[in-house]
C-alpha positions as CSV (number, residue, x, y, z in Angstrom):
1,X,28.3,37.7,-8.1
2,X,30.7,34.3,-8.4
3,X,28.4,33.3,-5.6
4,X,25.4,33.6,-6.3
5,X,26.6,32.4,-9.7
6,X,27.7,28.9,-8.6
7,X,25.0,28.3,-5.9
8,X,22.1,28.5,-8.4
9,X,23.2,25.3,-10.6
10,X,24.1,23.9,-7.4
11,X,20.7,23.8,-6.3
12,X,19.1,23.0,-9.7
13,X,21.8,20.0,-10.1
14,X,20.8,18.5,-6.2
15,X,17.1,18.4,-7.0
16,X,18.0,16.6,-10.3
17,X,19.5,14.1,-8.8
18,X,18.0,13.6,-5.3
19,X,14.5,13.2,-7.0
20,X,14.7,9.2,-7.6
21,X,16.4,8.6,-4.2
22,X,13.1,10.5,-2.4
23,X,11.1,8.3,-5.1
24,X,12.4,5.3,-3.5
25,X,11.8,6.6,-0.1
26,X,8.1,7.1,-0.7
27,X,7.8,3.7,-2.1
28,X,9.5,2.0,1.6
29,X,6.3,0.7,2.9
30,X,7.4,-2.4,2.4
31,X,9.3,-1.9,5.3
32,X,6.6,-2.0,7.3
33,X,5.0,-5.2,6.0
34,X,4.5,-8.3,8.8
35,X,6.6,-10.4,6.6
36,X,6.5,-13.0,8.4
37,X,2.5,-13.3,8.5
38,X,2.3,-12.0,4.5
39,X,0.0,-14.7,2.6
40,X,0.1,-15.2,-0.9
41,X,-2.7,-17.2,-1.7
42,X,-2.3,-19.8,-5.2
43,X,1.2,-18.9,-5.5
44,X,3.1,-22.1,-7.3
45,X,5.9,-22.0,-5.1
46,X,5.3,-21.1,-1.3
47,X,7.0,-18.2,0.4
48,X,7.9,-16.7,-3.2
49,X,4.6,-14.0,-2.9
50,X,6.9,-12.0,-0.5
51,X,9.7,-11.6,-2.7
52,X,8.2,-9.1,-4.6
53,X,7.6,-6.6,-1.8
54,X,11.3,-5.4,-1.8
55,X,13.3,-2.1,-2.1
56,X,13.0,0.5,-5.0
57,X,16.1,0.1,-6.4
58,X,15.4,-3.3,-6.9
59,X,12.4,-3.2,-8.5
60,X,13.7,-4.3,-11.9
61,X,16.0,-7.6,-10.4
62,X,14.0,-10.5,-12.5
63,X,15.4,-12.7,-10.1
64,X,12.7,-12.5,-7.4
65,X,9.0,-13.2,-8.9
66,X,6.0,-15.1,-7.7
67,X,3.9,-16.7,-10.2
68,X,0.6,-17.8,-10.0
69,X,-0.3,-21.9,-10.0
70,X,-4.1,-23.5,-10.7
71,X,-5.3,-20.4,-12.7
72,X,-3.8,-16.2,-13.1
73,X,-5.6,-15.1,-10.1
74,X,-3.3,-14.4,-6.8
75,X,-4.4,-13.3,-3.6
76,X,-2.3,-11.5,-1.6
77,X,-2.8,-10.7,2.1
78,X,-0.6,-8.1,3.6
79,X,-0.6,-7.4,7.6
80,X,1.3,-4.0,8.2
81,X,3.5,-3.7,11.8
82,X,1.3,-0.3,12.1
83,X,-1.2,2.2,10.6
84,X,-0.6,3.2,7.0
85,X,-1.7,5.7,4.7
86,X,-1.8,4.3,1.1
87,X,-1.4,6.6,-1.5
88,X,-0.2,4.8,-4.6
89,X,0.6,1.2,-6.0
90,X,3.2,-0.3,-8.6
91,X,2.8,-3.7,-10.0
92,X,5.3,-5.0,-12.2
93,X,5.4,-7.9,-14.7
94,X,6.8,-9.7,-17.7
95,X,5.9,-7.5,-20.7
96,X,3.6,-10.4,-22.0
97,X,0.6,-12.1,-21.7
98,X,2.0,-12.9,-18.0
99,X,1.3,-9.3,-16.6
100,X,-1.9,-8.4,-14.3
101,X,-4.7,-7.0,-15.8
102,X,-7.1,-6.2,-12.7
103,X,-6.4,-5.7,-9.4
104,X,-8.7,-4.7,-6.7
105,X,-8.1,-3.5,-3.1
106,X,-9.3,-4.3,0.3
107,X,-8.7,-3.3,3.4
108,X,-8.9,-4.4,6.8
109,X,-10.1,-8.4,6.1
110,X,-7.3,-10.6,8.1
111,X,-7.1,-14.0,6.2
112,X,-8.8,-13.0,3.0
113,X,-10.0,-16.1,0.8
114,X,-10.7,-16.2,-2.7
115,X,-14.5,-16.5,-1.3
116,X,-14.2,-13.5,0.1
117,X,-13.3,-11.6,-3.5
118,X,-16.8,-11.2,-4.2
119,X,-17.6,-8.3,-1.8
120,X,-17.2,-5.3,-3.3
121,X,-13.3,-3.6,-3.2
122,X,-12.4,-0.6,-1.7
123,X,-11.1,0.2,-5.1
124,X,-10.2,-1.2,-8.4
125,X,-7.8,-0.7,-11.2
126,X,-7.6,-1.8,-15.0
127,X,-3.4,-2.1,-15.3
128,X,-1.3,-1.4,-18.1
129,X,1.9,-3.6,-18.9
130,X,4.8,-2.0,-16.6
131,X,7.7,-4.0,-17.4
132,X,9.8,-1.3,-15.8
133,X,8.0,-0.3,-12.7
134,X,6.9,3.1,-13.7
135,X,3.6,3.6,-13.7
136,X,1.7,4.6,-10.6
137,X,-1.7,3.7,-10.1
138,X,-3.2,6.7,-7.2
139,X,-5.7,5.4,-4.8
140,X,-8.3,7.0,-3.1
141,X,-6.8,8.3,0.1
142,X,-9.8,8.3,2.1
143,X,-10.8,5.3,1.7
144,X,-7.3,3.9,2.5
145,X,-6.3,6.6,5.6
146,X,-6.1,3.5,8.2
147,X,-4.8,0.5,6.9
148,X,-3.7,-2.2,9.2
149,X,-4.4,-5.4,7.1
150,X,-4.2,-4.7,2.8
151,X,-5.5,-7.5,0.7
152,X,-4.7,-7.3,-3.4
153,X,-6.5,-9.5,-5.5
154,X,-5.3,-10.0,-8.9
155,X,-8.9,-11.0,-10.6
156,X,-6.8,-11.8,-14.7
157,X,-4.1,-11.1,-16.5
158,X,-3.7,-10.4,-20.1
159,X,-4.5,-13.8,-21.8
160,X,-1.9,-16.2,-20.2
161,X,-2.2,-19.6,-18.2
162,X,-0.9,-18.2,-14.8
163,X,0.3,-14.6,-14.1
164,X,3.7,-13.1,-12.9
165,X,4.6,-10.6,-10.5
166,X,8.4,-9.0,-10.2
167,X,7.2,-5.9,-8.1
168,X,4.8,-4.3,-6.1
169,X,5.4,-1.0,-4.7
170,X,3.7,0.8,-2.1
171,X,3.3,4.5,-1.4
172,X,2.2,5.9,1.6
173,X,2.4,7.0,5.3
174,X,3.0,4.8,8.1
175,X,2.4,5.5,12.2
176,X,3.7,3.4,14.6
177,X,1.0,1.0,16.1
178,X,1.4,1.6,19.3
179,X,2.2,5.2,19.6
180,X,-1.2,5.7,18.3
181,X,-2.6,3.7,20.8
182,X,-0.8,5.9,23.6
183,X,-2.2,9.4,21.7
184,X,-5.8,7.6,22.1
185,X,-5.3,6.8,25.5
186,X,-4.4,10.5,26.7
187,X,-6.7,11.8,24.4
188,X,-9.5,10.2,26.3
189,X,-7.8,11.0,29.5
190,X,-8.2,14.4,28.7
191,X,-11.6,14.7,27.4
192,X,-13.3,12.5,30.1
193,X,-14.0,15.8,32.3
194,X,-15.3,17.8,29.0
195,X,-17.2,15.0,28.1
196,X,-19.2,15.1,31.5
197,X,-19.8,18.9,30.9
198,X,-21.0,18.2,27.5
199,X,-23.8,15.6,28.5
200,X,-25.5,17.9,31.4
201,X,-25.8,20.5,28.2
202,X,-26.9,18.4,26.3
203,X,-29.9,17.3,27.3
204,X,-31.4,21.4,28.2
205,X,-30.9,22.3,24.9
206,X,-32.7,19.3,23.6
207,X,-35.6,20.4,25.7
208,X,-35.4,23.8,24.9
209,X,-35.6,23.0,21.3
């Protein structure tokens, strides 16, 4: 009975306090970023638009920012070293006029311009202030199931000159670029003799029908 008495508030105490730490696990795609070929488009300083993709337990160092220059808007363009799944999105600012109002997302456009943020965005998102880099905004997994290249454009903020970013967190699923290129490859190897079945079938049951 002492046990099964002392393993129970164990295991209620280890979920407790391993829930942040898988938190910040979820939010480590920004491990996976192409650093070195991340553009932050109108940033005032240059190179400080990559500061801001950093680790979770970091999220709240005012240290690190990027802040915008001519107007609020910023453009970043984010290459990934693979495929990734995104499922959610943090952006942090000051807790003023300073913090993003809009973002919108886009996928897949290498080199995005300001030009380019009139197409329509995979997705949009009216933000709160999130001074402490808690609130999650959940995107639409479909739509962002294979993302090599993901481009944020934030269109305002919430009244200020220029805008300021501490953190952006990303949530998702990652695959290795070029073990998915191998699972293609014997994939096709495999079908190619199905596939020549399949097209002398084919065509009889189109005439048939």
């Amino acid at each position: 009975m002492s046990g099964h008495g002392h393993g129970h508030p164990h295991g209620c105490s280890c979920e407790g306090e391993h829930e942040p730490a898988e938190r910040g696990l979820e939010y480590g795609l920004y491990r996976r970023i192409d650093v070195e070929k991340l553009q932050c488009l109108n940033e005032s300083r240059d190179g400080d638009g990559k500061l801001v993709f950093k680790p979770w337990d970091q999220r709240n160092d005012r240290e690190k920012f990027v802040e915008s220059d001519a107007d609020e808007e910023l453009l970043f363009n984010i290459p990934f070293t693979g495929s990734v799944k995104l499922k959610g999105i943090i952006i942090s600012g000051e807790d003023d006029e300073s913090h993003p109002a809009e973002i919108r997302l886009y996928k897949n456009i290498p080199q995005m311009s300001f030009d380019d943020t009139g197409r329509e965005p995979e997705q949009a998102f009216r933000l709160s202030r999130d001074p402490t880099a808690e609130l999650e905004y959940p995107t639409k997994i479909a739509r962002f199931s294979n993302v090599q290249h993901l481009s944020i454009h934030i269109s305002k903020n919430f009244g200020a000159e220029s805008t300021r970013i501490y953190y952006i967190g990303l949530r998702g699923e990652y695959t290795e670029a070029h073990r998915h290129e191998v699972t293609i490859c014997n994939y096709e190897a495999a079908a190619n003799p199905a596939d020549h079945k399949v097209e002398s079938i084919i065509p009889q049951t189109n005439f048939i029908s």
